[in-house]
N, C-alpha and C positions, 0 to 999 in steps of 0.2 A: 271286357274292360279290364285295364290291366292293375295291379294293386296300388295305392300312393305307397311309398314307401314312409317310414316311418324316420319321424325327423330325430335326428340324435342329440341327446345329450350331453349338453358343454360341459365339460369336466372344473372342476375350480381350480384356480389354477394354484400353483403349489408356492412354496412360499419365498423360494429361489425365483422361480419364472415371475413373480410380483413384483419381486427389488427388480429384476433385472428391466422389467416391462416400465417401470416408474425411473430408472435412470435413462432409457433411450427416450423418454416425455422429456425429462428435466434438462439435457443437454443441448439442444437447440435455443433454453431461454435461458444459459448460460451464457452460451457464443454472443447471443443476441447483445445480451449486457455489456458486453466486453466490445463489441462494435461501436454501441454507442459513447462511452466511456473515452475510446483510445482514436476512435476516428472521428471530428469534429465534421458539423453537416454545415455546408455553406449555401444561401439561398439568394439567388439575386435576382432583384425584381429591378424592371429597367423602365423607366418614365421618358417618354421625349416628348419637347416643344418646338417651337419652332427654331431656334437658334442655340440650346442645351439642352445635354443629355445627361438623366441623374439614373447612376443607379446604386442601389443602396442594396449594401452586400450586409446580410445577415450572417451572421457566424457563432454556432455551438463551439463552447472550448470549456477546457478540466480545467478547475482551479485546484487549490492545494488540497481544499477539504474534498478530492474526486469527487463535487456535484459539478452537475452539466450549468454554465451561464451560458448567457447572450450578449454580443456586442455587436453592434449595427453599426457600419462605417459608410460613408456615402461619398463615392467618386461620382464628380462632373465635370464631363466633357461638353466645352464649348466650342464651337464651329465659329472659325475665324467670317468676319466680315466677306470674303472674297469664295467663301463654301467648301464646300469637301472638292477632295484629289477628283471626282467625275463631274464636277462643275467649273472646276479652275486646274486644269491640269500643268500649268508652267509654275504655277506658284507651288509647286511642290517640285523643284528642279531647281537648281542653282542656277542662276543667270552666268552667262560666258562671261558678258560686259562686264567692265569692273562699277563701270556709272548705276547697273540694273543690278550689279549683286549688293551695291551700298543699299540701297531704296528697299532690297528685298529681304535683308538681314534687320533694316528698320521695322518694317512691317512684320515681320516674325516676332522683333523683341519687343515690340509693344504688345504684342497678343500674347505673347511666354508671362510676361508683366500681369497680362489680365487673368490668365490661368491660372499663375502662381498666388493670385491674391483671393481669387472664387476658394481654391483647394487649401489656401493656409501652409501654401509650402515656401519656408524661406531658403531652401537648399535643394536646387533643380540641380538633380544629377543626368549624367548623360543613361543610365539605365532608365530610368523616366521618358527622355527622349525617345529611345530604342522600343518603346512595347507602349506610351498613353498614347490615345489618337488625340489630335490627326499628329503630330509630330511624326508617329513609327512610320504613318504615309510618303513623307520627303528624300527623296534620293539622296544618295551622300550621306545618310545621315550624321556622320561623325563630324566630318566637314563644315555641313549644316549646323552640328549643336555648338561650335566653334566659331564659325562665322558670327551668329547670333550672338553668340556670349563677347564675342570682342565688340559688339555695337551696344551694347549695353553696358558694359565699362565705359564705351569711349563719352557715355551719357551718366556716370557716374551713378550707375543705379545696379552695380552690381560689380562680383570679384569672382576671382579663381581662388578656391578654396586650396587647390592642388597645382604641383606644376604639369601635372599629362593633362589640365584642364577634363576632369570629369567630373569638377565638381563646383557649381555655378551658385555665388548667393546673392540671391536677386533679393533687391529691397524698394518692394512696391509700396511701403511707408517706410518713411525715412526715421533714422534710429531718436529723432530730439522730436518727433510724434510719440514713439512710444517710449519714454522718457517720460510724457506728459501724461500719458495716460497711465503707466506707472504709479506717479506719484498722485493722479485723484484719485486712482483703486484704495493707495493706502488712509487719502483722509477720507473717504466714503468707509471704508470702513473699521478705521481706525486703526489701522495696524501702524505702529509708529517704527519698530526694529524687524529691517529686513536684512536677508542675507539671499545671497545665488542659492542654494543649494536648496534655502526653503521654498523658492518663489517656484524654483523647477518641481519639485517635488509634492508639496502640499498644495499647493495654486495651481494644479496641472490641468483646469477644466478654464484659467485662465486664458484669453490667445496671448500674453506677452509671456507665459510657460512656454510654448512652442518655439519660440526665439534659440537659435544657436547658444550653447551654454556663454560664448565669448562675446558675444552681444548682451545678453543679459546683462554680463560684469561694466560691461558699457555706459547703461542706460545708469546702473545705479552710482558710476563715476558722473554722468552729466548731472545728475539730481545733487550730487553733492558741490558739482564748482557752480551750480544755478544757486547756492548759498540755502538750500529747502533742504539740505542733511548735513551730520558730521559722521566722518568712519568712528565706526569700534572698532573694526578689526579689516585692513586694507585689503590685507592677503586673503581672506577672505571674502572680500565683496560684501562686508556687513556693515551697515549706516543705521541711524536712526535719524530720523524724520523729526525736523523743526519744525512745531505748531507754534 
């Protein structure tokens, strides 16, 4: 039988091979930090019903004091009445006729109308068109976001922000609605001197905050010829409120 040999003795290690042994540990949960810090984590969890689809996009992002926050934004896509492109495959095609392309530019801007007011968007650009469903579905699509955007105009419920028409503001409530709701935000809560700048800024969890900044200046010229304010200051957009 042959001998065990004899287990050897770990030597300690010396005081170089320590530091050096304790930097290749501590370098991995460096990087680690610096991943987290500079690369924000996006997580999206996707809910569908029968007729809308929500998904709420979770987002890590660096504020100024470099700690990690949270902001959760929630895009939903609504399935037009008539279904997705494998259900109804002409209604995502421009009709030849000119009688089927009227009927079929109506039917789009009434459902662009319902989208825009589900999502809080008063300024449907053609990038929107191009990448949200089902829109990105529709042939043509440039033609498409055009055709629709001229039947929406021709219904007064919306403009061309630009002249290359990319940029559409659709008003699924009409501006002397929020006018109205303007001015009970400020007797509910008492704010008597408002200006644009503050209502964008400070108010920004408001939805009449979200408003085009040149709509805003709007709503507080209708509150003041409705005889409910006088200006401080025009060029500014600053009124105070008649109690």
């Amino acid at each position: 039988m042959g001998m065990k040999e004899k287990p050897r003795e770990k030597k300690p290690k010396s005081e170089s091979e320590s530091k050096t042994s304790e930097t290749i540990e501590e370098k991995p949960k460096i990087v680690e930090k610096e991943r987290r810090v500079h690369k924000p984590e996006v997580i999206i969890i996707e809910t569908e019903t029968e007729d809308v689809t929500t998904e709420t996009v979770v987002q890590v992002v660096e504020d100024s004091t470099s700690e990690e926050t949270t902001a959760t934004v929630e895009i939903t896509t609504l399935i037009p009445q008539w279904g997705k492109i494998s259900e109804s495959e002409w209604m995502y095609s421009i009709p030849s006729r000119d009688e089927d392309r009227i009927m079929w530019a109506e039917e789009w801007g009434d459902f662009l109308l319902e989208w825009a007011q589900v999502n809080s968007t008063h300024v449907f650009s053609l990038t929107i068109f191009l990448k949200e469903m089902p829109f990105k579905d529709i042939s043509g699509k440039v033609d498409a976001f055009r055709l629709i955007g001229e039947s929406l105009i021709s219904k007064k419920v919306a403009d061309w922000l630009d002249r290359g028409r990319r940029q559409l503001r659709v008003y699924w409530k009409p501006l002397e609605d929020w006018a109205d709701e303007v001015y009970d935000w400020a007797l509910k809560t008492g704010t008597t001197l408002l200006d644009l700048k503050t209502l964008i800024i400070q108010e920004a969890d408001e939805d009449f905050a979200k408003l085009p900044e040149r709509d805003i200046g709007i709503l507080l010229t209708l509150i003041v010829e409705r005889g409910l304010a006088i200006w401080i200051d025009k060029k500014k957009y600053a009124i105070r409120i008649e109690i």
